[in-house]
Backbone and ligand atoms as CSV (ligand in chain L), in Angstrom:
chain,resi,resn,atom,element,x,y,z
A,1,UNK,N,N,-32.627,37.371,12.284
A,1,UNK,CA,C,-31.959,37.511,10.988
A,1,UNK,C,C,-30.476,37.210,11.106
A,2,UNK,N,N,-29.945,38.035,12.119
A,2,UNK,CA,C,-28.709,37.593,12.156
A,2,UNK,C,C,-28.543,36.297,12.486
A,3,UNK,N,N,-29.162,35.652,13.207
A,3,UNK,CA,C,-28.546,34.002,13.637
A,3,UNK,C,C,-28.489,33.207,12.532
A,4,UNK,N,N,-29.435,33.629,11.779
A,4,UNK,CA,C,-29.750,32.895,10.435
A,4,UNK,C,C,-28.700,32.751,9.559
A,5,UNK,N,N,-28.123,33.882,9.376
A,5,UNK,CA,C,-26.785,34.138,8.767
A,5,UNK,C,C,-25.857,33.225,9.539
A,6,UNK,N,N,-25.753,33.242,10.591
A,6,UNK,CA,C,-24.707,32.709,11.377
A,6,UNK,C,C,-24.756,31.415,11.328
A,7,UNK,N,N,-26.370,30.649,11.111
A,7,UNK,CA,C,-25.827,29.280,11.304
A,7,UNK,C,C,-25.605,28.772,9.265
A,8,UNK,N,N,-26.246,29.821,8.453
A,8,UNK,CA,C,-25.631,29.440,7.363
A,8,UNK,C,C,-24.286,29.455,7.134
A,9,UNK,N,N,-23.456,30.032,7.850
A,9,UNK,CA,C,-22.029,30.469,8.139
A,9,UNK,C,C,-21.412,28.811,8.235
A,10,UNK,N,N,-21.983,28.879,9.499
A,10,UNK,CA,C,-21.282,27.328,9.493
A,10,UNK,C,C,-21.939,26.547,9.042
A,11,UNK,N,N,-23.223,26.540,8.678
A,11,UNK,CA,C,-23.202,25.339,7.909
A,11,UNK,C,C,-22.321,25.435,6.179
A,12,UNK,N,N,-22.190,26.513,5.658
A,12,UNK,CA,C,-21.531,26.559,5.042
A,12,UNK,C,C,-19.683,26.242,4.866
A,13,UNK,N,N,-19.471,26.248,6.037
A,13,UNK,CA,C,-18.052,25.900,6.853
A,13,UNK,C,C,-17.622,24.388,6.609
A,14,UNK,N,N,-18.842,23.904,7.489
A,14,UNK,CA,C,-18.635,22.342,7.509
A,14,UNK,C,C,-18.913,21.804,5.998
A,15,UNK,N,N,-20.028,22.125,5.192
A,15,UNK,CA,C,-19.490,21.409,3.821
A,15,UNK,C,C,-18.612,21.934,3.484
A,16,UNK,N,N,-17.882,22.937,3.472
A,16,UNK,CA,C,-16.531,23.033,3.134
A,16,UNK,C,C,-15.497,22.388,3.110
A,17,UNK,N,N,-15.693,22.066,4.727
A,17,UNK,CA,C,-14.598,21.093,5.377
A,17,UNK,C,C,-14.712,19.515,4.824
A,18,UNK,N,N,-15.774,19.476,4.866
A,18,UNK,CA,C,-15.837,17.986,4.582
A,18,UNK,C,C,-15.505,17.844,2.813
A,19,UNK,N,N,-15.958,19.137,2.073
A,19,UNK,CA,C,-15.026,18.726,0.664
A,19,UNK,C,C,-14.287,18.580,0.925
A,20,UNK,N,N,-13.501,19.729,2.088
A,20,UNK,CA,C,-11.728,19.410,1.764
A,20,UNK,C,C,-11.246,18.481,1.724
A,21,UNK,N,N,-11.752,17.673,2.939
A,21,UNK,CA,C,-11.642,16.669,3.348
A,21,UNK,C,C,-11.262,15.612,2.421
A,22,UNK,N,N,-12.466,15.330,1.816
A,22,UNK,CA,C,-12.525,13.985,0.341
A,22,UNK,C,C,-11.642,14.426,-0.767
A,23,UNK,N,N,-10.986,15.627,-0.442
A,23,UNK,CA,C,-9.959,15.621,-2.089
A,23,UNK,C,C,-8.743,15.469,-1.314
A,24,UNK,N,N,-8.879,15.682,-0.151
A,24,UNK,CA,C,-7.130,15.783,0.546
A,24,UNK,C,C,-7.094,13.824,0.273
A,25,UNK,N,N,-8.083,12.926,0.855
A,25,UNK,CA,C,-7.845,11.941,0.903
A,25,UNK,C,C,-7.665,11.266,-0.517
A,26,UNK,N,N,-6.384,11.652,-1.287
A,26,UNK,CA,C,-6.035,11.319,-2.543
A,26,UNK,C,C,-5.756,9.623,-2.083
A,27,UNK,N,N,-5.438,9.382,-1.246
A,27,UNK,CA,C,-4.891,8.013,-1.213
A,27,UNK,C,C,-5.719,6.554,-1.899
A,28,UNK,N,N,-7.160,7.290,-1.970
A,28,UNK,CA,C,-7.864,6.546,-2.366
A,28,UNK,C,C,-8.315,6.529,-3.694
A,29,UNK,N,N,-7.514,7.735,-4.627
A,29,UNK,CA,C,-7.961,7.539,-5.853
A,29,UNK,C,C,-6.096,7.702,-6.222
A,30,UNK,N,N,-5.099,6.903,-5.484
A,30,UNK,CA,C,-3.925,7.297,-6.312
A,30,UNK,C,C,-4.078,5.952,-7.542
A,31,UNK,N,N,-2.658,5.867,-7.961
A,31,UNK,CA,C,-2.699,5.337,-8.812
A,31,UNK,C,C,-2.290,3.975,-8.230
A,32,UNK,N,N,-3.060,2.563,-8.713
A,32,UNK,CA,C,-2.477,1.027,-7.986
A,32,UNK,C,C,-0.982,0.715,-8.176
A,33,UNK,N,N,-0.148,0.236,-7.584
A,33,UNK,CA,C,1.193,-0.170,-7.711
A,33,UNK,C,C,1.023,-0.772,-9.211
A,34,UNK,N,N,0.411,-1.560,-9.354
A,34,UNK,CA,C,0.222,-2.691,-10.898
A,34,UNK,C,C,1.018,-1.721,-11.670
A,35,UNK,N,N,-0.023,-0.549,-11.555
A,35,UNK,CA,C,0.061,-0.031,-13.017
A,35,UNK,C,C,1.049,1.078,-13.074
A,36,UNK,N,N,1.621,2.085,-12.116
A,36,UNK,CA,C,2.925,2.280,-11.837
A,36,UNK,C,C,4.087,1.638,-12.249
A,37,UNK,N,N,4.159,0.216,-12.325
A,37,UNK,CA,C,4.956,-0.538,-12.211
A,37,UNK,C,C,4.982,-0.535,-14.208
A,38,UNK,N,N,4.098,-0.881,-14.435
A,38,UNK,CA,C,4.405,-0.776,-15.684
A,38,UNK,C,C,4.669,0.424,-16.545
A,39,UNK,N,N,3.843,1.551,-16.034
A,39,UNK,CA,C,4.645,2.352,-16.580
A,39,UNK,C,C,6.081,2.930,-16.424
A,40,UNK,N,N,6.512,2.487,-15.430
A,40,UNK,CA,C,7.931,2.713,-15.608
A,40,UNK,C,C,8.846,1.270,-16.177
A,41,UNK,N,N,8.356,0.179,-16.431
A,41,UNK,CA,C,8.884,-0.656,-17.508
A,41,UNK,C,C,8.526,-0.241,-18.707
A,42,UNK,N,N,7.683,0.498,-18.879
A,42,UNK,CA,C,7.190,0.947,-20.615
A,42,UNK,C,C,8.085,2.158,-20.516
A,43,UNK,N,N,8.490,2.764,-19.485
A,43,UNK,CA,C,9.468,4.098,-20.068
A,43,UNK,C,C,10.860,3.254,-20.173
A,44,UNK,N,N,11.410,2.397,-19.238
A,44,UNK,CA,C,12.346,1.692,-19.250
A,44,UNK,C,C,13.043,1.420,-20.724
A,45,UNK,N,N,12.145,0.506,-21.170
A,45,UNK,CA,C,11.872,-0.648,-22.357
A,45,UNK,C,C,11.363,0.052,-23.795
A,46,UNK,N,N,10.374,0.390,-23.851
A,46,UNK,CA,C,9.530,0.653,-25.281
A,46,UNK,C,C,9.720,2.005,-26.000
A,47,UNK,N,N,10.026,2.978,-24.962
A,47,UNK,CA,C,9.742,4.595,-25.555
A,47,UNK,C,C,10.761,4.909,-26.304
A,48,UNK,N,N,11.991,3.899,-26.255
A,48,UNK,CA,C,12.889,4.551,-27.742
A,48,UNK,C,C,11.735,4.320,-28.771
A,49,UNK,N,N,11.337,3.236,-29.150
A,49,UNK,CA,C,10.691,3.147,-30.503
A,49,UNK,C,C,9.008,3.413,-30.224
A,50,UNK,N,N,8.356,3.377,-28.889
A,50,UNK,CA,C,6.793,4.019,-29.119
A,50,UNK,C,C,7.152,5.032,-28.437
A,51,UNK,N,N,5.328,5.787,-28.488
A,51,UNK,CA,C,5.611,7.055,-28.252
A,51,UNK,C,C,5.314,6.892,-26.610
A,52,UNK,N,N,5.893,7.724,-25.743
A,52,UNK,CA,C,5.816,8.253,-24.557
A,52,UNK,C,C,4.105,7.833,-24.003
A,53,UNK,N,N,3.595,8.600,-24.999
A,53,UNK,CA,C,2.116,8.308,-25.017
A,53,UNK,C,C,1.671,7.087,-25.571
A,54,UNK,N,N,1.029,5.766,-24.998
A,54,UNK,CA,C,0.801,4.601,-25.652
A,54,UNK,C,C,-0.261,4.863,-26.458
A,55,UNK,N,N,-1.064,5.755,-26.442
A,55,UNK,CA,C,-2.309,6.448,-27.628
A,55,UNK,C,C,-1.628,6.593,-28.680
A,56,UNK,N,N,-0.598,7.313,-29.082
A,56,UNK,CA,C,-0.102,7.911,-30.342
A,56,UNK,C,C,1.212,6.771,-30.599
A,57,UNK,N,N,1.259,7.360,-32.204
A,57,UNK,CA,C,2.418,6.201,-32.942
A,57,UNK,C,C,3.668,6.693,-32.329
A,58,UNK,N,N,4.381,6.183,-32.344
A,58,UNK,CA,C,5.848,6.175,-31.971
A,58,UNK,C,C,6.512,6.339,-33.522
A,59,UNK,N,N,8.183,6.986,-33.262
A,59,UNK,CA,C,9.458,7.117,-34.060
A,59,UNK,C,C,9.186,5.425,-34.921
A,60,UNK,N,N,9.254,4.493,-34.245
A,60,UNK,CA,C,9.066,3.605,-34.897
A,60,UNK,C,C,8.385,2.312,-34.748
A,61,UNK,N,N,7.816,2.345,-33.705
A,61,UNK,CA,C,6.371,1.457,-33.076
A,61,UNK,C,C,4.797,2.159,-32.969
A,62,UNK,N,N,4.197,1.434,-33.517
A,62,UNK,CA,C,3.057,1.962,-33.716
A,62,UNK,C,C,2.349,2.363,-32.146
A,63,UNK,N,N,0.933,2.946,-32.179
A,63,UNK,CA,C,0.613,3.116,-30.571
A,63,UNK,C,C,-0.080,1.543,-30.335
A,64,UNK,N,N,0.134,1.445,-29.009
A,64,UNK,CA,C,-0.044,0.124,-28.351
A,64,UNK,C,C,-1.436,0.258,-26.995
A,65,UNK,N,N,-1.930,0.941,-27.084
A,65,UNK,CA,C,-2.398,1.531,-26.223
A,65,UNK,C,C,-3.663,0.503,-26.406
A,66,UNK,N,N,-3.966,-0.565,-25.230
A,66,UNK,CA,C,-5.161,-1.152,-25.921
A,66,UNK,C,C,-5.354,-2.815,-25.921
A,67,UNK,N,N,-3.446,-2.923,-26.144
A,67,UNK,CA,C,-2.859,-4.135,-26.467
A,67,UNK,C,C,-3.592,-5.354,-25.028
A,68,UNK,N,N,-3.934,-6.345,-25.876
A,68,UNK,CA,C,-4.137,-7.394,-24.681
A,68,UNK,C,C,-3.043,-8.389,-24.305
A,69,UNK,N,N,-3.143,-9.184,-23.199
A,69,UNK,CA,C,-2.039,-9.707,-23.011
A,69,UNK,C,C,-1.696,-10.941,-23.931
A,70,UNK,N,N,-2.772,-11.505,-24.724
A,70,UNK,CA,C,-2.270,-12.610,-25.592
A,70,UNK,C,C,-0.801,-12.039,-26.818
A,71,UNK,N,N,-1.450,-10.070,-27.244
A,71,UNK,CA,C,-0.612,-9.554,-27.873
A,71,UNK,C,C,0.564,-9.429,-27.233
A,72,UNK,N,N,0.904,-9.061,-26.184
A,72,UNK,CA,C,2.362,-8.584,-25.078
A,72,UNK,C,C,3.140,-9.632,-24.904
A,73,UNK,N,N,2.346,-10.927,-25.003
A,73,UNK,CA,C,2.948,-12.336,-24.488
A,73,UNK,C,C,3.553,-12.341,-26.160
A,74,UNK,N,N,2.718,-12.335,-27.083
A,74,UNK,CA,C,3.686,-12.617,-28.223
A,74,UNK,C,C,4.578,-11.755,-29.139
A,75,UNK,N,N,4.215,-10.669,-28.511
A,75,UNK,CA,C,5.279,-9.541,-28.941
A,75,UNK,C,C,6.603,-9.666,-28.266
A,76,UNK,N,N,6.536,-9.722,-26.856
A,76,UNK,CA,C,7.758,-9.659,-25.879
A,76,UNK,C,C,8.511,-10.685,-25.859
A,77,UNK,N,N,7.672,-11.763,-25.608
A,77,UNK,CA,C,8.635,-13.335,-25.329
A,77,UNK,C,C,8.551,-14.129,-26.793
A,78,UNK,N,N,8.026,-14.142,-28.154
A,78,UNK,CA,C,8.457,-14.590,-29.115
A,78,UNK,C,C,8.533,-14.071,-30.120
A,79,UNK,N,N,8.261,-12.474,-29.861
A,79,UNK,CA,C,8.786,-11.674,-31.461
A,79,UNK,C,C,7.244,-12.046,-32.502
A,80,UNK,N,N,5.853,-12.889,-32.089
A,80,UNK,CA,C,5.090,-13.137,-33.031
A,80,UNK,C,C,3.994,-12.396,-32.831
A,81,UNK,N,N,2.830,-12.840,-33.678
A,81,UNK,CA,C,1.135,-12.262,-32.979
A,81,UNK,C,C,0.174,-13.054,-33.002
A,82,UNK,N,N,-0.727,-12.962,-31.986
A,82,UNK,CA,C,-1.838,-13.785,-31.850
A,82,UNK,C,C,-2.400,-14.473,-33.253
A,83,UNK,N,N,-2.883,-15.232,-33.366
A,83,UNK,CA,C,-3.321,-15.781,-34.476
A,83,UNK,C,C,-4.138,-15.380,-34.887
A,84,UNK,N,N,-4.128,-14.979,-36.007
A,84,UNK,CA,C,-5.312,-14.048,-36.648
A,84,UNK,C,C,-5.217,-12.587,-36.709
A,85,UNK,N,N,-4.170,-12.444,-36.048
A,85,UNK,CA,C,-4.449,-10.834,-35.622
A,85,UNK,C,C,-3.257,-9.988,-36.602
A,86,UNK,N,N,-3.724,-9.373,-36.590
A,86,UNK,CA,C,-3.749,-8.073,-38.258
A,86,UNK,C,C,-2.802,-7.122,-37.427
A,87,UNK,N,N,-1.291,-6.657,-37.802
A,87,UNK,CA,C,-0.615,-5.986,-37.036
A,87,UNK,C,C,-0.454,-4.659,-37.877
A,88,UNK,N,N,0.190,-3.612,-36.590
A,88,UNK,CA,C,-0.267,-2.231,-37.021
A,88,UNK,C,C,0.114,-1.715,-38.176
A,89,UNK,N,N,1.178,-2.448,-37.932
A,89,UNK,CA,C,2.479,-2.251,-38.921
A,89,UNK,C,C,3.384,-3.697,-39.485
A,90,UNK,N,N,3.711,-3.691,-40.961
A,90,UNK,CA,C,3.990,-4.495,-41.166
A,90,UNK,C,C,6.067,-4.570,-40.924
A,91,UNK,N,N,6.428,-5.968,-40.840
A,91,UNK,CA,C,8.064,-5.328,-40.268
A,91,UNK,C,C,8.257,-6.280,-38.965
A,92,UNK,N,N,9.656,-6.639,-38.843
A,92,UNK,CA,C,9.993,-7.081,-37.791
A,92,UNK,C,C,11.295,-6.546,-36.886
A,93,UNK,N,N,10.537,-5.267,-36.763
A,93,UNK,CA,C,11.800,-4.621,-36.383
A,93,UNK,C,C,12.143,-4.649,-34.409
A,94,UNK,N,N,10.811,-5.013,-34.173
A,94,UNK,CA,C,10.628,-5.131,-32.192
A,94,UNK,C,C,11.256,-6.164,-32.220
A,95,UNK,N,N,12.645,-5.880,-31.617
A,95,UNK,CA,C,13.169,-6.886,-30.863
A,95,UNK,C,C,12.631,-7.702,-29.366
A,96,UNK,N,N,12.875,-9.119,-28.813
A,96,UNK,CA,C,12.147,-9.971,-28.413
A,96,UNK,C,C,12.457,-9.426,-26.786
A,97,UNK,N,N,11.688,-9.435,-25.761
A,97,UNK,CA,C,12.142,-9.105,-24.673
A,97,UNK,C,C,11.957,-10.044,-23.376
A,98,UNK,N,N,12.585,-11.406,-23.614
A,98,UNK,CA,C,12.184,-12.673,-22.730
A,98,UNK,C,C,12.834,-12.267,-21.042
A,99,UNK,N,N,13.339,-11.130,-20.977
A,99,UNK,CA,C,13.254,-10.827,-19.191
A,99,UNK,C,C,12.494,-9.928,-18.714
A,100,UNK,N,N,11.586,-9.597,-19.560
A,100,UNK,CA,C,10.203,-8.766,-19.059
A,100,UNK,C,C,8.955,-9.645,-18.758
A,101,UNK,N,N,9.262,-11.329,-19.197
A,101,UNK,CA,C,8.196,-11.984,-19.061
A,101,UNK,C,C,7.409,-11.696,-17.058
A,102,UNK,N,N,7.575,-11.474,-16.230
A,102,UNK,CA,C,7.173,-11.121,-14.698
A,102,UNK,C,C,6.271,-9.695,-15.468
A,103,UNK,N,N,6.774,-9.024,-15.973
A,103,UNK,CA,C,6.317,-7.544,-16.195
A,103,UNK,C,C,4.782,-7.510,-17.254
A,104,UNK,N,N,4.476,-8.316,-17.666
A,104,UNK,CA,C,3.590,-8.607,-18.945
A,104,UNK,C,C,2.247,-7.544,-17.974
A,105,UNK,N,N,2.195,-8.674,-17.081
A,105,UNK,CA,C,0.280,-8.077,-16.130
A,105,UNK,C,C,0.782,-6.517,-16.180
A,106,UNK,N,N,1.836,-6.206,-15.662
A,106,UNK,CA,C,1.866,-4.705,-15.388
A,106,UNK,C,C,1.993,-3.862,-16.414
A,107,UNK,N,N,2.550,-4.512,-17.484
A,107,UNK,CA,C,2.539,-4.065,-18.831
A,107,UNK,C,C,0.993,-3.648,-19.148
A,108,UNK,N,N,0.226,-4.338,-19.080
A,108,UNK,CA,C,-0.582,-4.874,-19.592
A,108,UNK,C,C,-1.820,-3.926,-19.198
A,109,UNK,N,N,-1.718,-4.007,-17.885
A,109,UNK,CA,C,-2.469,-3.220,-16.718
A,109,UNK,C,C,-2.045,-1.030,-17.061
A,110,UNK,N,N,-1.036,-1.141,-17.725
A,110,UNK,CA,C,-0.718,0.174,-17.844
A,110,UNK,C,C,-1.348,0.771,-18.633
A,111,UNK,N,N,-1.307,0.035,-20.019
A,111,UNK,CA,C,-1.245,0.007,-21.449
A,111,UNK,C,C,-3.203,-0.156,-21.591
A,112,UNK,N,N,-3.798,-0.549,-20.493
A,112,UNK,CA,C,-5.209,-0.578,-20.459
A,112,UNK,C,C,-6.092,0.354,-19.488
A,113,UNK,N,N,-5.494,1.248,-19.074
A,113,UNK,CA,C,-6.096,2.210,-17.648
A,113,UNK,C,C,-6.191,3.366,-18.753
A,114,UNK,N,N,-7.932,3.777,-18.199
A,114,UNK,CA,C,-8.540,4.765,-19.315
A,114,UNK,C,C,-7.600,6.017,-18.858
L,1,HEC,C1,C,13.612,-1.198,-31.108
L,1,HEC,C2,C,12.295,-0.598,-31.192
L,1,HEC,C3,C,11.182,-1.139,-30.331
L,1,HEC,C4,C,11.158,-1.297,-28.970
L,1,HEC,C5,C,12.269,-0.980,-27.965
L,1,HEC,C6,C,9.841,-1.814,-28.641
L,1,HEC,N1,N,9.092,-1.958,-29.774
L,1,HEC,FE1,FE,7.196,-2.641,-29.886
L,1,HEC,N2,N,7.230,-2.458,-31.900
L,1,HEC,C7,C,8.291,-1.943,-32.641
L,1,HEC,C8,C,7.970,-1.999,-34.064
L,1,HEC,C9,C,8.862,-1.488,-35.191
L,1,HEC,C10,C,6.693,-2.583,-34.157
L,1,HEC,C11,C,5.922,-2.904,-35.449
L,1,HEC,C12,C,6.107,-4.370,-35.822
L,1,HEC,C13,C,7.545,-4.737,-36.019
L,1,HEC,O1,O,8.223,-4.131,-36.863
L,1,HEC,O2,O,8.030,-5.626,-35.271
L,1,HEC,C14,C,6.260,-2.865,-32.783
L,1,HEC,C15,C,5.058,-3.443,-32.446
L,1,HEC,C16,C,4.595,-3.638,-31.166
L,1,HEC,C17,C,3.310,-4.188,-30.802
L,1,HEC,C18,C,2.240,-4.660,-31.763
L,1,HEC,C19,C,1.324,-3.503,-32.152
L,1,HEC,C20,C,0.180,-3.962,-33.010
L,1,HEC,O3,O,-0.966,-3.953,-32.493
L,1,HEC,O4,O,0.409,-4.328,-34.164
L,1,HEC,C21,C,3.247,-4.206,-29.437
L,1,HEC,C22,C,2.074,-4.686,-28.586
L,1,HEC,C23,C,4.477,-3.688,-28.949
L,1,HEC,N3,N,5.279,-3.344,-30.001
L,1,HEC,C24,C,4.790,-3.549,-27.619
L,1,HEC,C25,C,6.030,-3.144,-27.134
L,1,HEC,C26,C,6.343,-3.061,-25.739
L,1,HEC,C27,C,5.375,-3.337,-24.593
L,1,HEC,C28,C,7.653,-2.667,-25.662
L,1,HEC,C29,C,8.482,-2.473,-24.417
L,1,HEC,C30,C,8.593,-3.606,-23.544
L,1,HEC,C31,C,8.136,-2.495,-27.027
L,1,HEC,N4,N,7.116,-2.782,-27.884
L,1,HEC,C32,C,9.420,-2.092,-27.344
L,1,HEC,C33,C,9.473,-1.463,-32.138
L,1,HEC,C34,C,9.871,-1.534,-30.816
């Protein structure tokens, strides 16, 4: 009886250990550089006028949360919108941002991570 206990002991030990194990190794679920990268160009750049949160509307940009890159390419580098495409808000108040063009993928990549 007693050994019984004892080897449930450790076997109870070692799955222990080995959870610990797989949550200590965060490295493998951190977050990719890509998308790091853009979120700190979206805090940089956008959060005076969207919100902090790219889900919710902003002070004065609607939420963007979603946006593809045909939209980012024509929001940022010509102030326009994809063709066809129905904007959140009507207004041309987003000014044009042609030295973020390098930043778009990471933009992009931020603005799309569930
Ligand atoms: C000065 C305020 C301001 C800043 C800064 C700003 N925006 Fe905007 N944004 C707006 C406004 C206002 C609109 C609504 C359309 C308009 O008035 O131009 C908009 C619209 C958009 C849209 C289109 C949303 C849709 O689906 O209709 C996208 C995408 C967007 N912004 C992305 C960005 C990104 C990315 C940044 C940062 C690089 C940024 N904006 C910075 C004000 C801003």
């Amino acid at each position: 009886m007693f050994e019984r206990k004892f080897i449930l002991a450790i076997f109870t030990a070692v799955v222990g250990l080995a959870a610990g194990c797989r949550c200590s190794s965060s490295s493998l679920t951190a977050t990719p550089p890509l998308i790091l990268r853009g979120k700190s160009v979206y805090a940089g750049n956008c959060i005076a006028c969207h919100n902090p949160n790219p889900r919710l509307a902003g002070t004065v940009g609607p939420e963007i949360y979603g946006s593809s890159i045909e939209l980012l390419e024509a929001r940022l580098l010509k102030g326009t919108y994809p063709e066809g495409y129905k904007p959140k808000r009507p207004g041309a108040g987003m000014p044009v941002f042609p030295h973020l063009a390098g930043d778009i993928a990471a933009l992009h990549e931020f603005l799309n991570t569930p």
